[in-house]
N, C-alpha and C positions, 0 to 999 in steps of 0.2 A: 453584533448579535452573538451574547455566550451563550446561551442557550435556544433547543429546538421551541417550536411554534405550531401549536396543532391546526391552527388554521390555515396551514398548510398542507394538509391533509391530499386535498385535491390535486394539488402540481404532482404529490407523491403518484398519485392513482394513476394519473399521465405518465410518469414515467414507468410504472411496474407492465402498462401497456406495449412496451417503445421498448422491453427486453430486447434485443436480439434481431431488432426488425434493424435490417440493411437500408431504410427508406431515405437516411440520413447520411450513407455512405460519402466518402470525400477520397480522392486520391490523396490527399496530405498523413492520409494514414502509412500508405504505405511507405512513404519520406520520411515521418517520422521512424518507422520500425527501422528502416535502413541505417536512419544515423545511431539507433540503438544500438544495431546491428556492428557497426564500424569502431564506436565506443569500444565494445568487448572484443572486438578481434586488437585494438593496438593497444590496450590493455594486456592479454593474450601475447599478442609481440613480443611487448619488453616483459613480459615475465612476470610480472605482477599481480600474482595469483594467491595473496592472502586479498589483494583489495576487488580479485574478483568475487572469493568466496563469500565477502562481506556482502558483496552487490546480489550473487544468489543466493546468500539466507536472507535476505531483507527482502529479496521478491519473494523469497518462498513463504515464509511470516505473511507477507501482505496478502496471498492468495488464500491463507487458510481464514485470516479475517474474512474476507470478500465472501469466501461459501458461507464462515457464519452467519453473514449479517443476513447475506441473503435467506439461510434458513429462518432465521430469526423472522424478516420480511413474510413468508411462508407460512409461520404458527400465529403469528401476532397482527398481519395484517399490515405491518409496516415497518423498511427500514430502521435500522440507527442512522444511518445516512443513506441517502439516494443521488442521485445523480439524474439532469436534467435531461431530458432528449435534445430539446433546444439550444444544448451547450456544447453538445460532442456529435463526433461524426459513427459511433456506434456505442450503445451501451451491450456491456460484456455480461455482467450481473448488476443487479437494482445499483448497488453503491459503485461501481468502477467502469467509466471509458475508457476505450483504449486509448486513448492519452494520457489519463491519468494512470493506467496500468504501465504505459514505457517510461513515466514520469520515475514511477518507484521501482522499476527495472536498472534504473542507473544510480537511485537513490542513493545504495551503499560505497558509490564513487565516492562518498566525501571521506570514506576509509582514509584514503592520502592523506589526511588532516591532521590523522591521529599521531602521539611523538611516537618516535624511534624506541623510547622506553615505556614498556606500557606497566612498569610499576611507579612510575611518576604518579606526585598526587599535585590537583586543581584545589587551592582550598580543602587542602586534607580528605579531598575524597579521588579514589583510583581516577586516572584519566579517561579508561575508556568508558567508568560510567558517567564521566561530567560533562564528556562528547554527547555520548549517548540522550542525556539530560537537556541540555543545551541544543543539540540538533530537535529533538521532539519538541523543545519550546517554540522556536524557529516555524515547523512545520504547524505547528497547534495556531500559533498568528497566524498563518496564511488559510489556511482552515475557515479561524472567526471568520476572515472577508470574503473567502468563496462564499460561506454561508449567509450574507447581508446579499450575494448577488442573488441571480435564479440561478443560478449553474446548477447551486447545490440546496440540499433540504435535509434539514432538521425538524421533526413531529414532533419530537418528546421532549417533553417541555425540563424535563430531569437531564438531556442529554445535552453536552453541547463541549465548551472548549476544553473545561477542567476535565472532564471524564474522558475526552480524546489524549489529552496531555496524557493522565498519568495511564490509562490502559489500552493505547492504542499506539503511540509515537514513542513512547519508553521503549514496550517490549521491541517494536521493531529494530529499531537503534541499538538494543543492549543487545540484540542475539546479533544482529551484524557486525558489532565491534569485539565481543566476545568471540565470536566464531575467527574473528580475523589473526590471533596469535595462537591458535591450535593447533594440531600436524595435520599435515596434508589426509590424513585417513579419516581422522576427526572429521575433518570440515567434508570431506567426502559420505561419510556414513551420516553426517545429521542433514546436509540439503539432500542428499539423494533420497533420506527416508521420508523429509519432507516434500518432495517432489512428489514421489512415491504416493503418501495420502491424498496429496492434493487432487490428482489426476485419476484417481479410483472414486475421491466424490463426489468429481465432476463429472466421471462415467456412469455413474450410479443416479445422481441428485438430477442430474438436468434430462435424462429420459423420462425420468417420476416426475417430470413439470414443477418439482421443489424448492429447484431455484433458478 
């Protein structure tokens, strides 16, 4: 499945229902956030605090998509992607369980990956955008076959794996690998500022029933 499917419409409408409602709760949530949780502390341990900074700008990135879509969801009636009630044990906003939310919380672990020298070139282009590149292809495949299950749903028939590739798993990947050989101030002022927005229009957007 490369592209969304409007008659699909329906499953969307079920899920914009199933926002927020606990009716689906699972104790494996809270296991899951733990092992997240334990991830970043032995990380943290040994010091390893360009490949954390990678892991919070690619959460931060990932959250400011999630408000978008869901605004988008709000003006338009539907998703770019949604997420199933029947697949997860809570949906956060229209496109993101919290599964898939601690999924891309550890996401930028694969920072480790990147060489030692980051003006190395891959086929003559800089390493951390071939990573970059190459991790969003990765994650673009697993995408396609979420979207053949019910987990997940595409409407738009315009939407689908080429438009995820180049504007959704790029940017993520290039500001988490980017952000990873910066100075410590850097990578502190651009997640903090992006924390910062995210959590103001989350304060804002989800009283106003907008997202």
């Amino acid at each position: 499945m490369l592209f969304g499917d409007p008659g699909l419409k329906h499953l969307a409408d079920l899920a914009k229902a199933a926002v927020r409602d606990p009716s689906n709760f699972h104790w494996s949530i809270i296991a899951i956030f733990a092992i997240v949780m334990m991830l970043y502390v032995e990380e943290i341990r040994k010091k390893h605090y360009k490949v954390v900074a990678a892991a919070l700008m690619l959460y931060s990135v990932h959250w400011l998509y999630e408000i978008a879509n869901a605004v988008i969801c709000h003006f338009t009636g539907y998703a770019l992607w949604t997420v199933s009630p029947e697949s997860t044990s809570f949906i956060l906003l229209i496109g993101v369980s919290v599964e898939i939310s601690m999924m891309f919380a550890i996401a930028g672990f694969m920072s480790k990956l990147l060489p030692a020298d980051k003006d190395m070139k891959i086929l003559g282009i800089n390493n951390r955008v071939a990573f970059a590149i190459g991790n969003a292809l990765f994650f673009s495949i697993v995408e396609i076959f979420l979207a053949w299950t019910p987990a997940f749903i595409w409407v738009y028939p315009w939407w689908g794996a080429i438009p995820v590739f180049i504007t959704v798993y790029i940017p993520f990947f290039l500001a988490a690998y980017l952000i990873y050989d910066k100075e410590l101030k850097t990578q502190k002022r651009w997640i903090g500022s992006l924390v910062c927005v995210n959590i103001a229009l989350l304060a804002v957007l989800i009283p106003l029933g907008i997202i």
